[in-house]
Residue frames as qw, qx, qy, qz and C-alpha x, y, z in Angstrom:
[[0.244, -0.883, -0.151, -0.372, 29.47, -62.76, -29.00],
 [0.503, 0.242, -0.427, 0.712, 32.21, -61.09, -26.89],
 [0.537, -0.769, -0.345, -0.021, 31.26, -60.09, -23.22],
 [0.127, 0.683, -0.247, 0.676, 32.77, -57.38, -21.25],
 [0.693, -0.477, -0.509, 0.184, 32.80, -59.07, -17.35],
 [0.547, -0.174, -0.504, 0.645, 34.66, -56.38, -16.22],
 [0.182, -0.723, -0.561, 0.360, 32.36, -53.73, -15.37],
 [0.010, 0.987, -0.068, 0.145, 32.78, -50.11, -15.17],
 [0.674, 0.357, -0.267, 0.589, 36.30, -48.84, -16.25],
 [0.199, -0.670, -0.184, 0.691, 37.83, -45.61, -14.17],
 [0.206, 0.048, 0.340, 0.916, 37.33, -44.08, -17.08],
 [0.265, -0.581, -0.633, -0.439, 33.71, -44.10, -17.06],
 [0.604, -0.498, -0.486, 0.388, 33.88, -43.55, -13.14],
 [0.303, -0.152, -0.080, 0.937, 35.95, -40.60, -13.20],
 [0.184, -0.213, -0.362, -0.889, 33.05, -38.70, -16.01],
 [0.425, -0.480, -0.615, -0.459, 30.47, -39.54, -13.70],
 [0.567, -0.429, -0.367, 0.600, 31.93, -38.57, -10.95],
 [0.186, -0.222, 0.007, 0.957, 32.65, -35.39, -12.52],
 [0.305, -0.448, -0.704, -0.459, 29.12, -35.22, -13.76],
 [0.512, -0.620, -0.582, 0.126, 27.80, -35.56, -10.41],
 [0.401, -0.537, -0.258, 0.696, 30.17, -32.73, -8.40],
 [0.217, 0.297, 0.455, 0.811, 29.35, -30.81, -11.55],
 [0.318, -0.511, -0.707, -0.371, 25.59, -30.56, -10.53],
 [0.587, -0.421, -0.383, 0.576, 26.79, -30.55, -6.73],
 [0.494, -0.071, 0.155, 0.853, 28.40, -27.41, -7.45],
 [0.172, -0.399, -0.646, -0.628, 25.53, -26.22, -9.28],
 [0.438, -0.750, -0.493, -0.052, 23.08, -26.33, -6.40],
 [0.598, -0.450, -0.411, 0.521, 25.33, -24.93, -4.13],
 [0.077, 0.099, 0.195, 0.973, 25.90, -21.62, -6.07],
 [0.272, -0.460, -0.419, -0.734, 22.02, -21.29, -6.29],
 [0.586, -0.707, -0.353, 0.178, 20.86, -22.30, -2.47],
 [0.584, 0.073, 0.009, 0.808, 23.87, -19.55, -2.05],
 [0.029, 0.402, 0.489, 0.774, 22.51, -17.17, -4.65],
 [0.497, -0.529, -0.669, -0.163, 19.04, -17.83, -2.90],
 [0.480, -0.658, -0.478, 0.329, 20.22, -16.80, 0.89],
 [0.455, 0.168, 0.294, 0.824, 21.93, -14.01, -0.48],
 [0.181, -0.420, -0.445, -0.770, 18.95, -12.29, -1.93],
 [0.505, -0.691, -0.480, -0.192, 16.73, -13.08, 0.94],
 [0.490, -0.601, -0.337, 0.534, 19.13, -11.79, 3.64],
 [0.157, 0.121, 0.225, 0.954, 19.69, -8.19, 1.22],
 [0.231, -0.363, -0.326, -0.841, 15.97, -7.67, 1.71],
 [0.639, -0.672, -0.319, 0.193, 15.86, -7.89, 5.35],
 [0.484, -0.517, -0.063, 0.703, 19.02, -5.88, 6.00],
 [0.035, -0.268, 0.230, 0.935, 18.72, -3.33, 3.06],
 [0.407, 0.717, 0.463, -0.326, 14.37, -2.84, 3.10],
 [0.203, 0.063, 0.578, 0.788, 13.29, -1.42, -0.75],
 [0.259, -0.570, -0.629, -0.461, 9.98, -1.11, 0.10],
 [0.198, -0.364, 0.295, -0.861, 8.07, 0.31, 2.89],
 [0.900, -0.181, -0.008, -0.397, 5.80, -2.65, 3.42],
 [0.597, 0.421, -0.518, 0.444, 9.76, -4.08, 3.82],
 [0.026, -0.346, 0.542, -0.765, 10.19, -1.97, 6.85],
 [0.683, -0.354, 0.065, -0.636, 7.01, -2.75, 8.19],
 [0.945, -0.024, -0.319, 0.061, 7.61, -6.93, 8.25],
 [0.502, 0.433, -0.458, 0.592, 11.08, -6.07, 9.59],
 [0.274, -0.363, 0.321, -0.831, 9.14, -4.20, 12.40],
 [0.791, -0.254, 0.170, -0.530, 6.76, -6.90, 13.29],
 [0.869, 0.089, -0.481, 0.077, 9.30, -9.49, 13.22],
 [0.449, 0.189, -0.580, 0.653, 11.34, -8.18, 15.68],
 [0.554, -0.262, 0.281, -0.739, 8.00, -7.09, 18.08],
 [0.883, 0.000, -0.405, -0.237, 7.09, -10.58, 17.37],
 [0.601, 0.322, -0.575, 0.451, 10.60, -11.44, 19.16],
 [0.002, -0.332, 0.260, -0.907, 9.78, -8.95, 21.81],
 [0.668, -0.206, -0.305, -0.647, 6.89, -10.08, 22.45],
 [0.864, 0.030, -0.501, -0.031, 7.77, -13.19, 23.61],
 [0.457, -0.275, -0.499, 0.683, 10.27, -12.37, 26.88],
 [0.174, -0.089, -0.399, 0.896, 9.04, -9.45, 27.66],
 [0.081, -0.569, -0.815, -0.076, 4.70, -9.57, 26.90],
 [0.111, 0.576, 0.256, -0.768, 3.76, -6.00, 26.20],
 [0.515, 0.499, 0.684, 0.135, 0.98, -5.48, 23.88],
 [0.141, 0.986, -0.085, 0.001, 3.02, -1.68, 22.65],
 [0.776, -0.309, 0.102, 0.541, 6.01, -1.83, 21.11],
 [0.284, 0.938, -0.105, -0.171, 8.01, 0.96, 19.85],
 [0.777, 0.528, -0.254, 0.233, 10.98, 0.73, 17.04],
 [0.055, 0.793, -0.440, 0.417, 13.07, 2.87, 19.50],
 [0.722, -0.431, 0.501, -0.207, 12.78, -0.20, 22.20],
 [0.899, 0.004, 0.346, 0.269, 13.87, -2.97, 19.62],
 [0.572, 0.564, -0.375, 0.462, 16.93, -1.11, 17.99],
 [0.199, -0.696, 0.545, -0.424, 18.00, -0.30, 21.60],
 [0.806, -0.160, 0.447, -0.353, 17.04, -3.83, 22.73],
 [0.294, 0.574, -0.445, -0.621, 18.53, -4.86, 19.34],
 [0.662, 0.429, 0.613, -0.045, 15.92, -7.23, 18.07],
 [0.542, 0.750, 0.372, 0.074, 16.08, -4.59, 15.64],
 [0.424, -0.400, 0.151, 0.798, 18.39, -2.07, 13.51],
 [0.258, 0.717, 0.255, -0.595, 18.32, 1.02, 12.14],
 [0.012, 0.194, -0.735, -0.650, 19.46, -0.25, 8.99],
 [0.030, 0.496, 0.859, 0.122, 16.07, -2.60, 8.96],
 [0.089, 0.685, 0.571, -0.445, 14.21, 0.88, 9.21],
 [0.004, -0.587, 0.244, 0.772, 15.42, 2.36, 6.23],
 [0.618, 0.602, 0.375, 0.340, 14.53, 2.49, 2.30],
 [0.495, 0.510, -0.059, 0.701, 17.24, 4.48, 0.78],
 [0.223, 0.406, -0.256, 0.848, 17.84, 7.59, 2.16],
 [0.416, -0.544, -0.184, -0.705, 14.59, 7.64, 4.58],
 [0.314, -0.042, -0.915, 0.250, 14.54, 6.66, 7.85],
 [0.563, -0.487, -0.536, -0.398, 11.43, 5.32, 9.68],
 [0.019, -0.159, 0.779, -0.606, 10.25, 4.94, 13.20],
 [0.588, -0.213, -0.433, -0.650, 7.45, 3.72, 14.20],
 [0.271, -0.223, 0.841, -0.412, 5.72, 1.29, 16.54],
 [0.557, -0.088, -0.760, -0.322, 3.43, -2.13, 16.55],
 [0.604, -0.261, 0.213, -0.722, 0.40, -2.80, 18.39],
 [0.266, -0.103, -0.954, -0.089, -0.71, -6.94, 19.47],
 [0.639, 0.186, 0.146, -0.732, -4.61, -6.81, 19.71],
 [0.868, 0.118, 0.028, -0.482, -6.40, -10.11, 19.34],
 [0.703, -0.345, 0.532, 0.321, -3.11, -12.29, 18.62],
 [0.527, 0.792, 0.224, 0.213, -2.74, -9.97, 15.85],
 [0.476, -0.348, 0.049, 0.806, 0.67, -7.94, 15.35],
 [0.461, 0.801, 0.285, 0.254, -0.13, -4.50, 13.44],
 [0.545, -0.276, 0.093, 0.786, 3.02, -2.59, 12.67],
 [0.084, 0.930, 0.357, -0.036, 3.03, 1.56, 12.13],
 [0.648, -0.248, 0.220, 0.686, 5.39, 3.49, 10.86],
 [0.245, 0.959, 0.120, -0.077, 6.30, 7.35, 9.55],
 [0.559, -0.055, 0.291, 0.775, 9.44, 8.55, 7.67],
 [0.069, 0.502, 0.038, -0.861, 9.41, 11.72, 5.91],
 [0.283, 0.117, -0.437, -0.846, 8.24, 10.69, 2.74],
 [0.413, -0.063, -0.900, -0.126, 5.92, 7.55, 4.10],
 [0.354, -0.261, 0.608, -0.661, 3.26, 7.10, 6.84],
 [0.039, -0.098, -0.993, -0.043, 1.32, 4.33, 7.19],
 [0.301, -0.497, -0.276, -0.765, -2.18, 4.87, 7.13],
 [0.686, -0.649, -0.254, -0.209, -3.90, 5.07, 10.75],
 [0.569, -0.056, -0.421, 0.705, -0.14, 5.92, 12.69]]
């Protein structure tokens, strides 16, 4: 019987090496891919219930330094927590404002073809 003492060659090394950054490479396109998608549907809304989140995130912000329980869109794009890109779905733009009642945020909001119900 004929033993092999000397370990891994660099041949082997090299294909597992290139294995590995293969994979590497791999993730990195999809965590990419991933932030990509999520930051297109914050800055270019598709939905109206889009705009709304968009609106209580950035009252949410507001909220915090400056503790008024009325906020209106026109104070966080000017304040620019917010923009008027985040108030659009295609061609429509929104305005609107967001109430904090009970440690509850409720965001409201009217465009021409959209209104929330109770604005």
């Amino acid at each position: 019987m004929i033993r092999n003492n000397h370990g891994w060659g660099l041949k082997e090394m090299l294909f597992l090496s290139a294995i590995l950054l293969f994979f590497v490479f791999l993730i990195a396109v999809l965590i990419n891919q991933l932030y990509e998608t999520t930051d297109s549907l914050i800055n270019n809304p598709t939905s109206y219930q889009q705009v709304e989140n968009n609106l209580k995130i950035a009252a949410k912000e507001y909220y915090e330094e400056y503790h008024e329980d009325y906020i209106l869109s026109d104070d966080l794009i000017f304040e620019k927590y917010l923009t008027l890109k985040n108030m659009t779905v295609k061609d429509d733009i929104c305005e609107g404002y967001v109430t904090y009642q009970e440690r509850h945020f409720n965001a409201y909001i009217t465009c021409d073809k959209y209104e929330t119900e109770g604005y």
